[in-house]
N, C-alpha and C positions, 0 to 999 in steps of 0.2 A: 222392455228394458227392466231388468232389476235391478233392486235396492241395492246402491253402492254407497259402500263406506270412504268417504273422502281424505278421511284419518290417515286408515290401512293403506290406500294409494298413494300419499305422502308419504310414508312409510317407506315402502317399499322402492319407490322411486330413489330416493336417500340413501338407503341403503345398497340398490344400485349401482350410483354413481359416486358415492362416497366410501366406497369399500375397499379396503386394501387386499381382502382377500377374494383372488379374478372368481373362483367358485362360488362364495357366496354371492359376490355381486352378480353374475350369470345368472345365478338360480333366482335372486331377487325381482332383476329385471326380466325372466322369463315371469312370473308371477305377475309382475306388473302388466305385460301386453297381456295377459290371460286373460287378468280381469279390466282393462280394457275393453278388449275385444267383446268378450260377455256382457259388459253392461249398456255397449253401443256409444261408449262416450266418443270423442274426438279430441285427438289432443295436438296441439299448436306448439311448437317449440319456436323459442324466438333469443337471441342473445340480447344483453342491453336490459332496459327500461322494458317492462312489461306494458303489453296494451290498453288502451284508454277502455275503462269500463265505462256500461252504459251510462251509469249516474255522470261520472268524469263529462262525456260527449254532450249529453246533456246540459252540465252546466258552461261550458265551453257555448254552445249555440246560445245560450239565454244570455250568457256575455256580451258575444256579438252581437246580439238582437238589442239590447239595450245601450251598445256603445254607437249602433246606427243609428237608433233611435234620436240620441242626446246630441250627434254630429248633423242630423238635419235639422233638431230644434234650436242649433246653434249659425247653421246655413239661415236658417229663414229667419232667426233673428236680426242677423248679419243685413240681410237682403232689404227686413224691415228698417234698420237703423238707418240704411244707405238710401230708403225712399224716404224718409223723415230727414235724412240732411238735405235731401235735392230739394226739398219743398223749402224748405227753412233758406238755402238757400236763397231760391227765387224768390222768395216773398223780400229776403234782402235785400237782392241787385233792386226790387223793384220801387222797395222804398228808399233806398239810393236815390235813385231815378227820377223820383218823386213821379213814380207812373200808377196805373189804376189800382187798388186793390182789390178783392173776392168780394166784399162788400159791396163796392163801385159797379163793378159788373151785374152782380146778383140785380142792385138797385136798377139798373137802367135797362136789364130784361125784366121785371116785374111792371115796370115804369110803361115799357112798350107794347107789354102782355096787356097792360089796361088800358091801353090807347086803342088798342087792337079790338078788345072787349066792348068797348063802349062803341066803336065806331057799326058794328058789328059784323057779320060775315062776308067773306069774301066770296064773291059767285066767280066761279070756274071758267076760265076758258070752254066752248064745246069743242069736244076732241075734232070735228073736221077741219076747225081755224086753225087751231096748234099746227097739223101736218101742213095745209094750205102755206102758211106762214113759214114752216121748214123750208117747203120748198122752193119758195121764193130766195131765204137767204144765200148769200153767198152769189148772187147772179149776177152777170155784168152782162146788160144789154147794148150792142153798137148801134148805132145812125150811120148809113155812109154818106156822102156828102159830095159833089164835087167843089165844096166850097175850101179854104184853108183851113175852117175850123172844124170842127168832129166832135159831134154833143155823145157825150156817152150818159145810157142811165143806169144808174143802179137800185136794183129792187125799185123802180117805178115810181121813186120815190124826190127825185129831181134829176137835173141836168147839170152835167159837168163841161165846160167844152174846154176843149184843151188846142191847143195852137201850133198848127205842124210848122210855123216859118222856123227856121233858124236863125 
């Protein structure tokens, strides 16, 4: 590509399409694809507003970028404010209520944490009771009887009788 004169192509372009006489502008605008063509430019005609230059596009996105930015620090502000009313709230209804507060609670897991602590640890069920004990729940053992009444047991653990007269 060589050194093109940007000037001369203005130039010549203008005098082109600004010419009253059809020969010079002819000759003009032959001049003008000439040195087009030779310097390898490409030229873009467009009516209207001319196109967004890079810097232009550039700051256009950095716009956006920062008008997103400021509408989610304004979302989660939002989001915040609205989980600080709910709490403010409840803590209201609750002293309405005259019911527990945070403190209350806190106190009486700390209170049960050292009940727990001094008593000391808890030994585990052995895992074959646990299942043993599954399987047991839920069972409902019959007696039959030729008598009127019918002890049922459950889980083994007493007798029920229940009375067929009506």
């Amino acid at each position: 590509m060589t050194k093109i004169n940007l000037d001369r192509l203005q130039k010549l372009w203008n005098h082109a399409t600004k010419n009253a006489n059809p020969n010079e502008a002819s000759v003009a605008a032959l001049k003008f694809t000439k040195m087009i063509a030779e310097s390898g430019l490409k030229v873009h005609l467009y009516a209207g507003q001319s196109p967004a230059t890079e810097e232009q596009i550039k700051a256009a996105i950095d716009k956006a970028y920062i008008q997103g930015q400021m509408e989610a620090k304004e979302t989660y502000q939002r989001i915040l404010e609205r989980q600080k009313n709910e709490f403010y709230n409840e803590g209201y209804r609750d002293a309405q209520a005259n019911s527990y507060t945070s403190q209350d609670i806190h106190n009486a897991y700390d209170k049960g944490f050292a009940e727990g602590k001094a008593k000391g640890s808890i030994e585990k069920t052995p895992t074959q009771a646990i299942e043993q004990a599954a399987r047991l729940t839920n069972r409902v053992y019959s007696h039959e009887s030729t008598a009127s009444a019918h002890p049922i047991y459950v889980n083994g653990s007493g007798t029920i009788t229940i009375n067929s007269r009506l």
